[in-house]
C-alpha positions as CSV (number, residue, x, y, z in Angstrom):
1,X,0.0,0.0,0.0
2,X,1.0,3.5,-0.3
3,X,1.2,6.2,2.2
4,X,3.7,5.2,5.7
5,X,3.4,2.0,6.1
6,X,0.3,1.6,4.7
7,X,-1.2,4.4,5.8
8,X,-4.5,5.5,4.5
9,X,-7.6,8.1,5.5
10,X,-11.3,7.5,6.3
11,X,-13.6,10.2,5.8
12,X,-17.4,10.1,7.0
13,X,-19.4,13.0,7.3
14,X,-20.0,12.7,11.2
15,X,-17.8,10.5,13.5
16,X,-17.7,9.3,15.6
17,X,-21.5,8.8,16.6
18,X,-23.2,6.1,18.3
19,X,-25.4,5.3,14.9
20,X,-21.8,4.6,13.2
21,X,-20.5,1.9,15.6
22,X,-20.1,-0.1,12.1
23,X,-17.4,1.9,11.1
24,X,-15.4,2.5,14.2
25,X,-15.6,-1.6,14.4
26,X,-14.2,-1.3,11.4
27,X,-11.1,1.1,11.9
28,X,-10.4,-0.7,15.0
29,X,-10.0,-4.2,13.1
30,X,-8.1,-2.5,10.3
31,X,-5.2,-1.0,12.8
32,X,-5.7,-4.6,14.3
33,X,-4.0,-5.7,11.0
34,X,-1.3,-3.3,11.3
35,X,-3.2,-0.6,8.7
36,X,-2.4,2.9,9.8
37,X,-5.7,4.6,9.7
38,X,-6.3,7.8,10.2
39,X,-9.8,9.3,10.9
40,X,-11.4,12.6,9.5
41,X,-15.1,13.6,9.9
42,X,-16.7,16.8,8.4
43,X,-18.2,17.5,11.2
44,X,-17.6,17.5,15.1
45,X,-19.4,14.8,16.3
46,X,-21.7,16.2,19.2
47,X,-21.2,15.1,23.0
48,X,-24.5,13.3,23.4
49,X,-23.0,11.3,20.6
50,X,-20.2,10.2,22.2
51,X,-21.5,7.5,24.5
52,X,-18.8,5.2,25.1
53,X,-15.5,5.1,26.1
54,X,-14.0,3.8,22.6
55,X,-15.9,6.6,20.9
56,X,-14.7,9.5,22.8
57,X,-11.6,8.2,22.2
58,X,-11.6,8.2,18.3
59,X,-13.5,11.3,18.6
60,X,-9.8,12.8,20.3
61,X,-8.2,11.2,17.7
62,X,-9.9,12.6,14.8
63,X,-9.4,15.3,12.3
64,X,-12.8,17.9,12.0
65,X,-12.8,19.6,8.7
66,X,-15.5,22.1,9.7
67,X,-15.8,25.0,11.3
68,X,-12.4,25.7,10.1
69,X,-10.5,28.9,10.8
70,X,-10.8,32.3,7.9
71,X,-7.6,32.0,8.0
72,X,-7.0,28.5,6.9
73,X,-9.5,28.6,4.3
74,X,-7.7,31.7,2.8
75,X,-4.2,29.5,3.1
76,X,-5.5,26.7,1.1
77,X,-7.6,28.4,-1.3
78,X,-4.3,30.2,-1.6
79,X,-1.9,27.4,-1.8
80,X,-4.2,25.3,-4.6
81,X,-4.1,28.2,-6.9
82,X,-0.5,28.1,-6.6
83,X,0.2,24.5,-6.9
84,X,-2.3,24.3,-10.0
85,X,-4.6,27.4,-11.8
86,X,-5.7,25.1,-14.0
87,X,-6.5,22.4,-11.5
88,X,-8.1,24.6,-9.3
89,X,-10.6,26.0,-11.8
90,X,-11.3,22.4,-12.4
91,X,-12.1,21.4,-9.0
92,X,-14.5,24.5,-8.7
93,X,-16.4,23.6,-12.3
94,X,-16.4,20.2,-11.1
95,X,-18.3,20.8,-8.0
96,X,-20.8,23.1,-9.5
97,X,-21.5,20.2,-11.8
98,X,-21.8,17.5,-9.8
99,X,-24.0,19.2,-6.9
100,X,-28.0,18.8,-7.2
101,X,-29.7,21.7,-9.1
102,X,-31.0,24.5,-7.5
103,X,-29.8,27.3,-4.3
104,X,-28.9,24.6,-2.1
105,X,-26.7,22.8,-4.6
106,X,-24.8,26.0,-5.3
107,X,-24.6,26.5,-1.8
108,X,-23.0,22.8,-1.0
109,X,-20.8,23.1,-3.8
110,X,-19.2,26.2,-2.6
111,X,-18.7,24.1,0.5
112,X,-17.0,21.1,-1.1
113,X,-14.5,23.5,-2.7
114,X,-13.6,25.1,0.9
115,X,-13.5,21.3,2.7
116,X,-12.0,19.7,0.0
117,X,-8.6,21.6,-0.1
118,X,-9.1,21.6,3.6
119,X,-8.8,17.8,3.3
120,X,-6.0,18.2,0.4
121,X,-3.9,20.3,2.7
122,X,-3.9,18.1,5.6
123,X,-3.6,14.5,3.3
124,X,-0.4,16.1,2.2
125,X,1.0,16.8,5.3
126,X,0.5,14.0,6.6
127,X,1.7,12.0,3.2
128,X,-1.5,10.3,2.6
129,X,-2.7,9.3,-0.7
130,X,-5.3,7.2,-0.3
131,X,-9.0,8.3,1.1
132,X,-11.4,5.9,1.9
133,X,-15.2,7.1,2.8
134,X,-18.8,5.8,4.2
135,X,-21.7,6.9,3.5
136,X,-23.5,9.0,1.0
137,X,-23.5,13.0,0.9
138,X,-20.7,14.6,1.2
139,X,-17.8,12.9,2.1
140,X,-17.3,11.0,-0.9
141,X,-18.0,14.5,-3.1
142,X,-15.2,16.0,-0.8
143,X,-12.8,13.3,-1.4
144,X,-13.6,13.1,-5.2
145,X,-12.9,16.7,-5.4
146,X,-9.9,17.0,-3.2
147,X,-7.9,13.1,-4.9
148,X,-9.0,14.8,-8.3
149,X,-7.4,18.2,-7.1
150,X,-4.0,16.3,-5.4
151,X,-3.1,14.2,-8.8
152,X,-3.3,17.4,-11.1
153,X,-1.3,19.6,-8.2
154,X,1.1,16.4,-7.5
155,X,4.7,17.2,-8.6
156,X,5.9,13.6,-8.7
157,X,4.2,10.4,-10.6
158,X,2.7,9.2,-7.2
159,X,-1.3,8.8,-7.9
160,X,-3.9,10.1,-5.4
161,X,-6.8,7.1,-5.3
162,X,-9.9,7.0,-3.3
163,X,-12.9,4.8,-2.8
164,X,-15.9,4.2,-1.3
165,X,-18.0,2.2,0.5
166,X,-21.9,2.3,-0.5
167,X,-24.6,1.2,2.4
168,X,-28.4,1.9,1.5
169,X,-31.1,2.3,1.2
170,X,-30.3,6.4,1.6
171,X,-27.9,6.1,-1.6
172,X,-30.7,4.5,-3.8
173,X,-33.5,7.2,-2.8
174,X,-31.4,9.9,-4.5
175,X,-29.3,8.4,-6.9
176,X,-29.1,11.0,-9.5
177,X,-29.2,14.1,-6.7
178,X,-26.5,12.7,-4.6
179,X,-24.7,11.6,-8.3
180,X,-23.4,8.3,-6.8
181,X,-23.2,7.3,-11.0
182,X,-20.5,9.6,-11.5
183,X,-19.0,8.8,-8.1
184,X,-18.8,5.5,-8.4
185,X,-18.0,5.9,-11.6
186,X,-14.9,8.2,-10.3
187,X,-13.8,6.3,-7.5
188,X,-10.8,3.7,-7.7
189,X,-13.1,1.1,-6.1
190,X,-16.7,0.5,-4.6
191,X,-17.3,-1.2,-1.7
192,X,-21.3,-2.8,-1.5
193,X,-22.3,-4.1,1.7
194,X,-24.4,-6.4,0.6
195,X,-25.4,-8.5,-3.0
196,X,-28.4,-6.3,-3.3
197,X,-26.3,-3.1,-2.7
198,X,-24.2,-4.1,-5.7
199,X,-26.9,-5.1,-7.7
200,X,-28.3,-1.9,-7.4
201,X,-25.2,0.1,-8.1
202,X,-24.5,-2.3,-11.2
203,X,-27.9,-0.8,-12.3
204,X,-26.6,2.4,-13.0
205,X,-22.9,1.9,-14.1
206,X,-21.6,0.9,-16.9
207,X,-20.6,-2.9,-17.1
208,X,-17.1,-2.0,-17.2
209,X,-17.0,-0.6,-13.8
210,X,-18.3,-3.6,-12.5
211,X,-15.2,-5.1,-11.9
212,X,-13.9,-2.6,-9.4
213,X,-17.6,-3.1,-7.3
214,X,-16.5,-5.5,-4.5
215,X,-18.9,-7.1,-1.2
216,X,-17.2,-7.0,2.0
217,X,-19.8,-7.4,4.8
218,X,-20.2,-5.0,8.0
219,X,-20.0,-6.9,10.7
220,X,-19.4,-7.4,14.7
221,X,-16.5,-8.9,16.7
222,X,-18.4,-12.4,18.1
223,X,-15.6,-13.0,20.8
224,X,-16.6,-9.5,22.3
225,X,-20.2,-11.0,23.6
226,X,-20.3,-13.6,25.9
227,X,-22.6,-16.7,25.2
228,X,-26.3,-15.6,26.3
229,X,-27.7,-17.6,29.0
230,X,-30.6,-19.5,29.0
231,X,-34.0,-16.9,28.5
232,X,-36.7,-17.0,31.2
233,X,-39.6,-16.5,29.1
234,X,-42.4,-18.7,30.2
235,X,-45.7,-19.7,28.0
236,X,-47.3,-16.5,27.4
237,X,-44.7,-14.2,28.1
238,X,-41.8,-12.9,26.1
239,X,-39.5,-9.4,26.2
240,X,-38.8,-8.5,23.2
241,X,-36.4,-6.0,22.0
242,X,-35.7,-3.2,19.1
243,X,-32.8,-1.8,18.0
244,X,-32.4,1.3,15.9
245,X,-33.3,4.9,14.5
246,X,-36.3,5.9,15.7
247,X,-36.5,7.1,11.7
248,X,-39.8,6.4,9.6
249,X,-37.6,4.1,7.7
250,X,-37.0,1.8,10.5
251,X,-41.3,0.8,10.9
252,X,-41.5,0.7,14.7
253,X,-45.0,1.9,14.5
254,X,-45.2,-1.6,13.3
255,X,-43.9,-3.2,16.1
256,X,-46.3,-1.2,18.4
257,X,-49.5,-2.1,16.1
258,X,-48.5,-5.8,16.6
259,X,-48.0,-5.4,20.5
260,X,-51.4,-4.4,20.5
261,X,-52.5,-7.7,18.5
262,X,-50.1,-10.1,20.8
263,X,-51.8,-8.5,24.0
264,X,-55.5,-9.1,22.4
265,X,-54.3,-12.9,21.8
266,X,-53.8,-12.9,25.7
267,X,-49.6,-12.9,25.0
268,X,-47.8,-11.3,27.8
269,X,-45.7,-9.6,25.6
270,X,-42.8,-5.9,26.6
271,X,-41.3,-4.2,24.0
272,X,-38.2,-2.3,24.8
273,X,-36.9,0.3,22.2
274,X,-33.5,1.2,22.0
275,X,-32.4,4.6,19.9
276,X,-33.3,7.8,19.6
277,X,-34.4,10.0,16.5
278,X,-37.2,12.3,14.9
279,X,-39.9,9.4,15.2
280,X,-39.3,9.1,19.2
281,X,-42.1,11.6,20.2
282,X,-44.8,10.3,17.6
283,X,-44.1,7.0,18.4
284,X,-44.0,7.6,22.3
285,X,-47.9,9.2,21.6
286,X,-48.7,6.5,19.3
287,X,-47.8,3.6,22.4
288,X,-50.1,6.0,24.5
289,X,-52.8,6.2,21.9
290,X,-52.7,2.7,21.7
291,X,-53.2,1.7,25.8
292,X,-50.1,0.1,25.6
293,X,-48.7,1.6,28.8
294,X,-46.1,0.1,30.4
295,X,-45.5,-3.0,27.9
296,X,-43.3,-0.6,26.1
297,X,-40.6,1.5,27.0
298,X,-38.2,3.9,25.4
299,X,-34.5,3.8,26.4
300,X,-32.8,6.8,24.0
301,X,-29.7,6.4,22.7
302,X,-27.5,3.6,24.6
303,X,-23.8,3.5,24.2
304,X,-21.7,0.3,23.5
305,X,-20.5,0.5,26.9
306,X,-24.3,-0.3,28.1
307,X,-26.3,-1.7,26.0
308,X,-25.4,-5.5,25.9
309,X,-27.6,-5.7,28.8
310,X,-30.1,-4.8,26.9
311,X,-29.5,-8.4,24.3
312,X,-28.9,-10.0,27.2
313,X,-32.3,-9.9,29.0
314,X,-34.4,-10.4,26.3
315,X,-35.9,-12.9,24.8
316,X,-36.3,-11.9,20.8
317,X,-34.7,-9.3,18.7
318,X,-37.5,-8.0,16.0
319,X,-36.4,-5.3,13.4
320,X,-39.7,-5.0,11.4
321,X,-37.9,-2.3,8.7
322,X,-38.8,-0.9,5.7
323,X,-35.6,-0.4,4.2
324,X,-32.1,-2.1,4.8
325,X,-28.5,-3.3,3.6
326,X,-27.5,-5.6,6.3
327,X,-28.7,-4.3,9.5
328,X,-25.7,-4.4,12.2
329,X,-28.3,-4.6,14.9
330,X,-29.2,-8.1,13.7
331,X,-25.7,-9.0,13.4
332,X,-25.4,-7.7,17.1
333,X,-28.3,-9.6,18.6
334,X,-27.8,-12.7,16.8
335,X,-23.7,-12.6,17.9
336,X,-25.5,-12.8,21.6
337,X,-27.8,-15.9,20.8
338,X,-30.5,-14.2,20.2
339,X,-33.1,-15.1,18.1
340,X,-34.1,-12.7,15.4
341,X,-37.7,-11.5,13.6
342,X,-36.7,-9.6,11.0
343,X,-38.5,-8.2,7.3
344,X,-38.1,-9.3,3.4
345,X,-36.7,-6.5,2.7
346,X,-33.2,-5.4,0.4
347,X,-30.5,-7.4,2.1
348,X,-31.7,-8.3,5.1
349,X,-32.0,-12.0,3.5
350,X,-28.1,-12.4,3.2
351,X,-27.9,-12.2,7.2
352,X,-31.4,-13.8,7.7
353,X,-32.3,-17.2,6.7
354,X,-35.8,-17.5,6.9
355,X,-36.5,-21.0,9.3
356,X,-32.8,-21.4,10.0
357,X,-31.2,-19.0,11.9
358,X,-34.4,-16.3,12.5
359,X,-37.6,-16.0,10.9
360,X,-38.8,-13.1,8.4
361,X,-41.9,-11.6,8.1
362,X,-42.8,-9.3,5.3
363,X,-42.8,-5.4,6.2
364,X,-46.0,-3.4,7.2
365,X,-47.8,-5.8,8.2
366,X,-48.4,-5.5,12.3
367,X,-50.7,-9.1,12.0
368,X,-48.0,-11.0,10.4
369,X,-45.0,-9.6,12.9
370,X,-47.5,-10.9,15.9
371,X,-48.2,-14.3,14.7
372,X,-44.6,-14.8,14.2
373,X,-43.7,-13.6,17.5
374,X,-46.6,-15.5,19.0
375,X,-45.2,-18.8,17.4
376,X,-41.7,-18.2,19.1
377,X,-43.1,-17.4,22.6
378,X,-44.9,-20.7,21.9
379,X,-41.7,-22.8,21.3
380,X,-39.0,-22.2,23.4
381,X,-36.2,-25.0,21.6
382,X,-37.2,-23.0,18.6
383,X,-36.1,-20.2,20.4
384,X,-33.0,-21.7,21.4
385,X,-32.1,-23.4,17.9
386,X,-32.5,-20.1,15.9
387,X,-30.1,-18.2,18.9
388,X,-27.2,-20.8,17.9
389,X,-27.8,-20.7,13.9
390,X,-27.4,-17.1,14.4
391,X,-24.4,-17.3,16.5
392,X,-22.7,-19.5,13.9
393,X,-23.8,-17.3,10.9
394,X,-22.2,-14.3,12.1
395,X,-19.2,-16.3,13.5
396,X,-18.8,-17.7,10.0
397,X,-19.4,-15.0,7.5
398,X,-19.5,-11.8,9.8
399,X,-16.6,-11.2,12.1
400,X,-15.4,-7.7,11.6
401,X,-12.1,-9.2,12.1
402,X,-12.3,-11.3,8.1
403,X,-14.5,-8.1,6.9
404,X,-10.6,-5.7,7.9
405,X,-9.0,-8.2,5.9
406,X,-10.7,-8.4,2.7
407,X,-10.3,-4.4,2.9
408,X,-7.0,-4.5,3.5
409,X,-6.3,-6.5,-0.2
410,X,-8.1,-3.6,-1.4
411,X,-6.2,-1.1,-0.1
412,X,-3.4,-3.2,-1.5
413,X,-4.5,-3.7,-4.9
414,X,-5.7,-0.4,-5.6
415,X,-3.7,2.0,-3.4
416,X,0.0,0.7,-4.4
């Protein structure tokens, strides 16, 4: 690889927060592996995002392009037009083009040109040449613009790469907006979490970028949760447990609707939510509206630190979404023995095999999620079978640890 032994940049628009656990995971196994990785984030990463110890830490460690100084905007701006006129003028056309229509498209790609010879300054200072980023928006515009900017400014035949690494759903709701085609396109190489997140990129590149569109799972460290003991749900009783967002997206009205059918079927049912997000207060109303009372509560955010607890006294994991690549949260529960309800939906099926290691349910549909959840209260060994599958599946085919080492061949094949 090139850079210092190896050394290489992530860039995410926000990090460390406690909805990006994935990617810290990630970092850690990577430096595991003896990859020098060093972390930069657009912007600061609020406190009450900072929940555990390991993410405070990172967030110490990381490099905040934004709010930067009027002076150090005026340097860079400065020093690009001196290290290349031409390739400076390109990076502003560049941006213009590439950002969505409209005032707010002018407005972000003013912004890209400021944080992207932010970035470009400090990459070169630090000798790195290779960016890697997560997530739509943007980071990977940024760190288009600013590898596009360092190979024209370069004065020796070293090549600037970068690459990224696409999730969804988000990426596939604005496909042409966010212009993931011509970043994609751009980029050296494409991470897809998940068969169905390449498929859908393959939809809208040309077949000779298909080659460069590689699946490397997200995924969980399985020696980091100790085997779940036995679960004390009785006939007629279960706790069951959510994970997530509290976004639209994420269909927890669902779950509520079906803890109202469970109760009417005389199931002793309790729903904890864990998360926090623009749904919480609707939802919070809804769980009153419905009489549900006390069988649900709402936790907030919980940090790493915490909320194995939380896997560890319950009795089901149910994730009735609307939209998903491979949900982490699954991976999580199902790394504890749990067992797992989750939806047909996007990739969830590559993590979720329907009567093997959890049972699916398709989304919206509150009568469906209950009598699943009714047939697992009813049969404990079922319970039990579908907690070690799990275990096993994620053991097998998602351990963060093999997920750092497939990226690392990448970042050798394409970075040297």
């Amino acid at each position: 690889m090139r850079g210092p032994e190896g050394r290489i940049a992530y860039l995410v628009g926000r990090y460390p927060t406690v909805s990006h656990t994935f990617i810290l995971r990630e970092v850690l196994a990577l430096r595991e592996l003896g990859v020098e990785v060093d972390t930069f984030s657009i912007w600061r990463s609020a406190p009450e995002q900072l929940l555990s110890e390991a993410d405070r830490a990172e967030a110490a460690r990381t490099y905040n392009v934004l709010p930067p100084t009027l002076a150090a905007v005026l340097r860079t701006q400065l020093a690009a037009i001196e290290a290349s006129p031409g390739g400076y003028a390109r990076l502003v056309a560049r941006a213009f083009r590439v950002a969505r229509p409209g005032l707010y498209g002018r407005f972000l790609a003013a912004s890209w040109i400021v944080e992207s010879l932010l970035l470009w300054e400090e990459l070169r200072r630090r000798g790195i040449r290779h960016v890697h980023t997560h997530l739509n928006g943007t980071a990977p515009a940024v760190a288009m613009l600013s590898t596009e900017f360092a190979n024209r400014a370069s004065r020796s035949r070293e090549r600037h790469t970068w690459s990224l690494t696409v999730h969804g759903p988000a990426e596939f709701y604005e496909v042409s907006n966010d212009a993931l085609p011509i970043k994609v396109r751009d980029a050296d190489f494409a991470v897809c979490i998940s068969d169905f997140g390449r498929s859908q990129v393959m939809g809208f590149v040309p077949e000779d970028h298909w080659g460069k569109l590689h699946v490397v799972h997200c995924g969980v460290n399985p020696d980091a949760y100790p085997v779940r003991s036995q679960d004390g749900a009785g006939a007629g009783r279960l706790r069951l447990l959510s994970v997530g967002r509290l976004a639209q997206v994420k269909g927890h009205g669902v779950l509520l609707e079906a803890m109202v059918e469970l109760r009417a079927r005389g199931l002793e049912a309790t729903a904890t939510i864990v998360g926090d997000g623009p749904k919480r207060g609707d939802l919070e109303a809804l769980a009153r509206k419905l009489g549900l009372g006390e069988a649900v509560r709402f936790t907030g955010a919980i940090g790493q630190d915490e909320i194995d607890a939380y896997y560890e006294t319950s009795d089901l994991f149910v994730h009735p979404s609307f939209a998903e690549g491979i949900p982490v949260v699954l991976m999580e529960a199902m790394a504890h023995g749990l067992p797992v309800v989750a939806t047909t939906v996007m990739g969830v099926g590559e993590l979720v095999s329907d009567g093997e290691n959890g049972l699916l349910v398709r989304p919206g549909r509150p009568n469906k999620l209950a009598s699943t959840v009714e047939r697992l209260a009813a049969d404990p060994d079922l319970r039990r079978t579908m907690g070690e599958n799990g275990r096993q599946t994620v053991e097998q085919e998602f351990d963060v640890e093999a997920s750092a080492a497939r990226l690392r061949e990448l970042f050798t094949r394409y970075a040297s």
